[in-house]
C-alpha positions as CSV (number, residue, x, y, z in Angstrom):
1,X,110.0,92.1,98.6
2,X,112.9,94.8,99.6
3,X,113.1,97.9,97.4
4,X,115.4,100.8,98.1
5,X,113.9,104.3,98.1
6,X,115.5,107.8,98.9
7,X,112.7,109.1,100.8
8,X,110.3,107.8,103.6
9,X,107.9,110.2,103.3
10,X,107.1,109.7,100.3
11,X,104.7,106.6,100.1
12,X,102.7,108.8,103.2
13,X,101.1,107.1,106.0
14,X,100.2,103.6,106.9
15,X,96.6,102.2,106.0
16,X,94.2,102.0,108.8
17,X,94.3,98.4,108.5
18,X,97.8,98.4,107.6
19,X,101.1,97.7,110.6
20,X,104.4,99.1,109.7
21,X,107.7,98.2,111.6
22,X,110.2,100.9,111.2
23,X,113.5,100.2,113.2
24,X,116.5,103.8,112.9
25,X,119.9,103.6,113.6
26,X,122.5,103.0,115.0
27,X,123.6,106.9,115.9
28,X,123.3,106.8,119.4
29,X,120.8,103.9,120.2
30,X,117.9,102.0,118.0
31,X,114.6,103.0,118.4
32,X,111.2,101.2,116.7
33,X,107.9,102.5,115.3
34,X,104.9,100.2,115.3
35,X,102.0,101.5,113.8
36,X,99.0,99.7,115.5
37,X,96.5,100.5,112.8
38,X,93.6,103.0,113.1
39,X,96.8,105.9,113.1
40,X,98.0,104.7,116.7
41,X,101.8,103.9,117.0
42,X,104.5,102.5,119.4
43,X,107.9,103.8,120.0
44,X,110.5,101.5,121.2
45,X,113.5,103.2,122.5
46,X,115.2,105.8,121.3
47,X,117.7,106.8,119.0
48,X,119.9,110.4,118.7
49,X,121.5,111.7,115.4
50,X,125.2,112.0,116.7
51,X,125.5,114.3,114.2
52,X,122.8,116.9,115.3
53,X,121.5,115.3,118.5
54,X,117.5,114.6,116.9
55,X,115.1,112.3,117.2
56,X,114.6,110.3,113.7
57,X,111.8,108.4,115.1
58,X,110.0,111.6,116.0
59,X,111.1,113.8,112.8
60,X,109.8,111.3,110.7
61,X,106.5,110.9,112.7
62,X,105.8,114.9,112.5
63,X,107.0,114.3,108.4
64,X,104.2,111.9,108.0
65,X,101.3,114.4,109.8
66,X,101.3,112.2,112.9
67,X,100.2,113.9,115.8
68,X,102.5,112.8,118.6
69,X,101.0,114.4,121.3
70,X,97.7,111.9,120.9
71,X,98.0,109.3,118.5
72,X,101.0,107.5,120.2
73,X,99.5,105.5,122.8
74,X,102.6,103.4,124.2
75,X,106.2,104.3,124.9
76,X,108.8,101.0,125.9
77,X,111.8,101.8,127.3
78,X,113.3,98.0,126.8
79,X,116.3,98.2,129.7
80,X,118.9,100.2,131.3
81,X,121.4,100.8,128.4
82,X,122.5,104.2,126.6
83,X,122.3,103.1,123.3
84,X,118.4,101.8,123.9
85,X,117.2,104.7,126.7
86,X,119.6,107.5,125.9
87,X,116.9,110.3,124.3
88,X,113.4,108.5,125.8
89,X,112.4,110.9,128.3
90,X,112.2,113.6,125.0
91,X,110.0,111.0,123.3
92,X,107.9,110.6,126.4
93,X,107.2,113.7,126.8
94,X,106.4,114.6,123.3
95,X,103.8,111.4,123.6
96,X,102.0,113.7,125.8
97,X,98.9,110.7,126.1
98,X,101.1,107.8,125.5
99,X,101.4,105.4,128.7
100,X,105.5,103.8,129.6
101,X,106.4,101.0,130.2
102,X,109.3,99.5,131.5
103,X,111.0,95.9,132.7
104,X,109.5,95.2,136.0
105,X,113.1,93.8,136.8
106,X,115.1,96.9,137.5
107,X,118.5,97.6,137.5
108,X,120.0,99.8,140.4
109,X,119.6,103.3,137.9
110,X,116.3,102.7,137.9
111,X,115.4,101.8,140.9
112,X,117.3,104.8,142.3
113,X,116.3,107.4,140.1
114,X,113.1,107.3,142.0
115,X,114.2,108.6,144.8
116,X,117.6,111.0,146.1
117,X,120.5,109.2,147.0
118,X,123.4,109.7,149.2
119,X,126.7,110.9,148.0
120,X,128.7,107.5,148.7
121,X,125.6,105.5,146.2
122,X,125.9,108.0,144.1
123,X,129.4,107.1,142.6
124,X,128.5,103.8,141.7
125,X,125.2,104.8,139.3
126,X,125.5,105.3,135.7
127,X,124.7,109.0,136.4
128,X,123.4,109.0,132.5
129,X,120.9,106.0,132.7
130,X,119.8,107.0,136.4
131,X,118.9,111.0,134.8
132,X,116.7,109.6,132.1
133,X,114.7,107.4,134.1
134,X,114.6,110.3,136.8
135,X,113.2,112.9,133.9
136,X,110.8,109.9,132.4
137,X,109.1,109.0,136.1
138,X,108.9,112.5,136.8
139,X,107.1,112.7,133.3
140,X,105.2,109.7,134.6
141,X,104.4,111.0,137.5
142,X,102.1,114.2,136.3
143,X,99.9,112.1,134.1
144,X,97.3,109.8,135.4
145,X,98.3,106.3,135.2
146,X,100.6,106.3,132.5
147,X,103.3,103.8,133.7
148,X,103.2,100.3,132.9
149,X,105.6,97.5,134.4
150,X,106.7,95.2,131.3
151,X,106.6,90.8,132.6
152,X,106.0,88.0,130.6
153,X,102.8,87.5,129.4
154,X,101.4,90.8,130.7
155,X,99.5,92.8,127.5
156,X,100.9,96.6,127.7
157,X,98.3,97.3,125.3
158,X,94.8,96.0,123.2
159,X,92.4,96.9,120.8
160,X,89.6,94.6,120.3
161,X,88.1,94.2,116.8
162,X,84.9,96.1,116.2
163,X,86.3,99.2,117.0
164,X,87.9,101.8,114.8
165,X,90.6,99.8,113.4
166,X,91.6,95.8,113.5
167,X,92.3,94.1,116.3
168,X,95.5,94.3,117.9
169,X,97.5,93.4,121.1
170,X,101.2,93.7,122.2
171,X,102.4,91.6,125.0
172,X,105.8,91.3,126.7
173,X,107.3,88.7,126.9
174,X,109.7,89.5,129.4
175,X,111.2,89.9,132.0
176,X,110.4,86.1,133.5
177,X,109.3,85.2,136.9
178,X,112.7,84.8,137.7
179,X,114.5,87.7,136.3
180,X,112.8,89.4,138.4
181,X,113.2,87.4,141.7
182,X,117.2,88.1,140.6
183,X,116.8,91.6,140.0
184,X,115.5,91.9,143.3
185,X,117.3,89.9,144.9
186,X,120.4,92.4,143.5
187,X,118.9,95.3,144.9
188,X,118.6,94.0,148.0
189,X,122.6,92.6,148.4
190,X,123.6,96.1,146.8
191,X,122.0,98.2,149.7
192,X,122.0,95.7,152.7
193,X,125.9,96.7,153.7
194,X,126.6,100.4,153.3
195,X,130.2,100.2,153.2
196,X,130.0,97.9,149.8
197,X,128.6,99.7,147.6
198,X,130.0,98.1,144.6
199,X,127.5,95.2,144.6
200,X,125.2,98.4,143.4
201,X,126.6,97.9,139.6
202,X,125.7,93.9,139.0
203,X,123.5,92.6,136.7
204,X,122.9,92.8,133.0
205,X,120.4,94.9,131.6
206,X,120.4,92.7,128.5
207,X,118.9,89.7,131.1
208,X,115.9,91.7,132.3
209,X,114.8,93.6,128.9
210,X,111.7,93.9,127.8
211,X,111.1,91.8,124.3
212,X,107.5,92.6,123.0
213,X,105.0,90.1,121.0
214,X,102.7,92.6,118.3
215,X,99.6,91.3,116.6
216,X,97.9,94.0,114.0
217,X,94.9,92.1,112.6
218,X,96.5,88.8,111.2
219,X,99.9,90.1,111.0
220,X,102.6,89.4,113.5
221,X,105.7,90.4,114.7
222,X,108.3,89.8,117.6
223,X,110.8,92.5,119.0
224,X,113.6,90.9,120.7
225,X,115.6,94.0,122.2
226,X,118.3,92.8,123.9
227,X,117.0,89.8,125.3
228,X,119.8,86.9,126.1
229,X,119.4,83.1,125.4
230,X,119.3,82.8,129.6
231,X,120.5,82.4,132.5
232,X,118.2,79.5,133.6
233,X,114.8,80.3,134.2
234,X,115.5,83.8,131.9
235,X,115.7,85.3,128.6
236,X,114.3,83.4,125.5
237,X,114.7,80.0,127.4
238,X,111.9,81.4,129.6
239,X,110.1,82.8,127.0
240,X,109.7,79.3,125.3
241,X,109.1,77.6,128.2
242,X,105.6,79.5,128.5
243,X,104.8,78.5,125.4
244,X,104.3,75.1,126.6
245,X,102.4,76.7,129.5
246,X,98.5,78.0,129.5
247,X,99.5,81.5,130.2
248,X,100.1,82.4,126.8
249,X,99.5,81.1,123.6
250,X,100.3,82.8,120.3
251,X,97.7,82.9,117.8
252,X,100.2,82.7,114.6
253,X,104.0,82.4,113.9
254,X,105.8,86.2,113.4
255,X,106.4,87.1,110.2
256,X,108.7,89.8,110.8
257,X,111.8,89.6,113.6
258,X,113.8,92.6,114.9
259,X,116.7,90.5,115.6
260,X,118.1,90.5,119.6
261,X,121.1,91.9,120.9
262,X,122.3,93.5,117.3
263,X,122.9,89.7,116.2
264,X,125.1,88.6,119.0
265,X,125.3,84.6,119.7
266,X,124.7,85.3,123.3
267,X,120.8,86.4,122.2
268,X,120.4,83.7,119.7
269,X,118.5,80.5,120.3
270,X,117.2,77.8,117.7
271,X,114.1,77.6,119.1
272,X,112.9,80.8,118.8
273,X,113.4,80.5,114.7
274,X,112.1,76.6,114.7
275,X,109.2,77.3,117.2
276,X,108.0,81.0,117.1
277,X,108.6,82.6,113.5
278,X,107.5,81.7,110.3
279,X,110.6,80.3,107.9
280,X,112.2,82.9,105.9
281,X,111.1,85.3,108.4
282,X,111.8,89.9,107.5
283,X,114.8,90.4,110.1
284,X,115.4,94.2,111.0
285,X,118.4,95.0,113.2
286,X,121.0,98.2,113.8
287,X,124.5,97.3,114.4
288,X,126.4,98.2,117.5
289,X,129.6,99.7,117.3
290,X,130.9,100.7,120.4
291,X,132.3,97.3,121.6
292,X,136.0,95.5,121.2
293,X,133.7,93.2,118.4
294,X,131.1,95.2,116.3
295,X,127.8,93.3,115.8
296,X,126.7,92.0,114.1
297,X,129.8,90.0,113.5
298,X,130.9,88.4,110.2
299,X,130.0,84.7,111.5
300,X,126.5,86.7,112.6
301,X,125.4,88.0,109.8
302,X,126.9,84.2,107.9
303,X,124.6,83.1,110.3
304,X,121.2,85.2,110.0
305,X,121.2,85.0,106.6
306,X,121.5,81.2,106.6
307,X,118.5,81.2,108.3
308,X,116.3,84.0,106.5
309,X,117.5,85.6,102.9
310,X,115.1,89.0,104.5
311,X,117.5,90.3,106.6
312,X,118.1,93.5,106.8
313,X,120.1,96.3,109.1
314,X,119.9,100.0,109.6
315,X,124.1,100.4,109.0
316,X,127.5,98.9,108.9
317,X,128.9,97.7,111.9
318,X,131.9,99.0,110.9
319,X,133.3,102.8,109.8
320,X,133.9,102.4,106.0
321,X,137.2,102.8,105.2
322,X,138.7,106.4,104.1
323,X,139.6,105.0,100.5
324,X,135.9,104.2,100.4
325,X,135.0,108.0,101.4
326,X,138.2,109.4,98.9
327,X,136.6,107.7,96.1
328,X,133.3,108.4,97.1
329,X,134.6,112.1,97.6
330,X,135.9,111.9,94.2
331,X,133.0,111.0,91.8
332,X,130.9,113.7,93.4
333,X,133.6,116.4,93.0
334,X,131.1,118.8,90.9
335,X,128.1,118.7,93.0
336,X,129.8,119.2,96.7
337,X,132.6,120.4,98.2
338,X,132.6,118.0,101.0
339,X,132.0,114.3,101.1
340,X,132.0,113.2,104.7
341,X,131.6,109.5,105.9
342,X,127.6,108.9,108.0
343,X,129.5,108.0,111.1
344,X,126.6,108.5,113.6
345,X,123.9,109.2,111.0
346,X,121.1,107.1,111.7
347,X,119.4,104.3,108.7
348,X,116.1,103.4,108.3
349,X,114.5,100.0,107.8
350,X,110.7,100.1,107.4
351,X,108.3,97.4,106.5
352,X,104.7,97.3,105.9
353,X,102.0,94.9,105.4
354,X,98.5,95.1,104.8
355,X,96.2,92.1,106.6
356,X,95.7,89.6,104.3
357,X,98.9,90.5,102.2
358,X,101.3,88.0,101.1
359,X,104.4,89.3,102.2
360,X,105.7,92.9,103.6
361,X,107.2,95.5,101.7
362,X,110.4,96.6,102.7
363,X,112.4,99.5,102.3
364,X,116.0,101.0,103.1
365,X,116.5,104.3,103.5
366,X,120.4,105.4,103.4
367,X,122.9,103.7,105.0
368,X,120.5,100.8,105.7
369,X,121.1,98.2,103.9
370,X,120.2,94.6,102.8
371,X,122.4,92.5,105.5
372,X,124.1,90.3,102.8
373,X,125.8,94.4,101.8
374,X,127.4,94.7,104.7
């Protein structure tokens, strides 16, 4: 199944009939591609090269011959978090006839960045999470009908069969009922007393984001963002408690899993391997490396690959060490002057099937990696 190859332009575009799943990262953010078949993709949050400030999702779109302006139809901006959001609004607007979508649950940044504030609110905003949301509803705004709001079991977008390529759906599967009656219920404390602002900054992000269910002819796969196990009545508890409902069935176990949460225990849950994806499930992730533990930990990636040898991840979570880069520095001494360390440089993990395929074909592109080469 995996094969490395140095460039992913080479193998050219998708199949009509064909879904791909390419996850970059980490640089500042993740973002994922979907192609939908019939040349129609999804983006998935964004992702910056810290090292020139690009887009990798959209470079390698425009490297293919995809024309972003009209053949991406759906932009998801999963939650309120820098390294998810950071970058969308340029994606957006590049997606010049793609529709957003975005957690009905919102945290304070959003829900502010629709309207001014007052200069004792605006202190307690994440002044960088409240500007892209501002730039993306303005960018909303001017097109007709082109915002979406993300809750479980609501499809963001379809394609029946018949039409000009294989059927296809994806549905969120979150936020829950009652994310959403807490996210509210937030907004409301955080603006009810004026001189207590601070209540403006609760809530996780991670609690209300958006995880998305895609279906490309037979093939399926599940994009878990940042979605937590809970609290009650939230995250993937809620999720499989309406699979035991009438709402929403699945028509087929996913065969490909973009890990939650960059592997952390806080998004893992047993039933969503035992009940929801196929055994030996692909697993795409990008690490995390800002926090006091990177992620995926060692006991997370001991764990992952206990449950799927097809994992797979777009970096380290950790900055190689400068002996590494010395000796790396060192055996390439005739062919460059400087050997520098990818701190920042975005990986690619990509993997396509064709319906009726027995498996997907997946690729790394440098410094992604198998997750068992970490």
């Amino acid at each position: 199944m995996p094969k490395a190859s140095g460039d992913p332009l080479k193998a050219g575009l998708p199949d009509s009939g064909e879904i791909e799943v390419s996850i970059f990262g980490p640089g500042k953010g993740e973002s994922i591609l979907v192609h939908l078949g019939a040349n129609e993709w999804m983006v998935v949050d964004s992702c910056l090269n810290q090292s020139d400030k690009s887009h990798p999702t959209l470079e390698y779109l425009q490297g293919l011959g995809v024309d972003i302006a009209t053949q991406v139809v759906l932009v998801v901006g999963t939650h309120a978090h820098d390294d998810h959001i950071a970058g969308l609004a340029a994606v957006f607007a590049a997606a010049k006839g793609a529709k957003f979508a975005a957690s009905a649950a919102a945290t304070t940044e959003e829900f502010f960045a629709q309207m001014e504030v007052d200069l004792t609110i605006e202190p307690h905003l994440r002044s960088s999470i409240r500007a892209e949301y501002a730039e993306i509803l303005a960018e909303v705004d001017r097109r007709v009908d082109a915002g979406l709001y993300a809750m479980a079991r609501r499809e963001l977008w379809i394609r029946n069969s018949g039409s000009s390529g294989p059927s296809g759906r994806v549905v969120a599967l979150s936020p829950s009922d009652t994310a959403f009656k807490r996210a509210q219920k937030r907004l409301a404390a955080g603006t009810a007393n004026l001189d207590d602002r601070v209540k403006l900054s609760k809530g996780d992000p991670n609690e209300m984001a958006v995880a998305l269910w895609v279906e490309v002819g037979n093939q399926v796969a599940l994009l878990g963002a940042d979605l937590l196990k809970g609290p009650a009545g939230c995250g993937w508890g809620a999720v499989l408690s309406d699979l035991k409902s009438p709402f929403w069935t699945p028509t087929a176990k996913a065969s490909l899993f973009k890990v939650p949460h960059h592997g952390a225990p806080n998004a893992h849950h047993d039933g969503v391997w035992n009940d929801i994806l196929e055994p030996e499930v692909v697993g795409v992730m990008a690490p995390y490396r800002a926090g006091v533990t990177p992620r995926p930990a060692p006991d997370d990636i001991q764990r992952i690959l206990a449950l799927t040898p097809h994992a797979f991840i777009t970096a380290t979570p950790t900055r190689p060490e400068p002996k590494a880069v010395r000796k790396t520095a060192a055996s390439l001494r005739e062919l460059t002057a400087s050997v520098r360390e990818p701190w920042g440089v975005p990986g690619h993990v990509r993997a396509r099937r064709r319906d009726g395929a027995a498996d997907w074909t997946v690729e790394t592109f440098w410094p992604a990696r198998h997750l068992s080469q970490v």
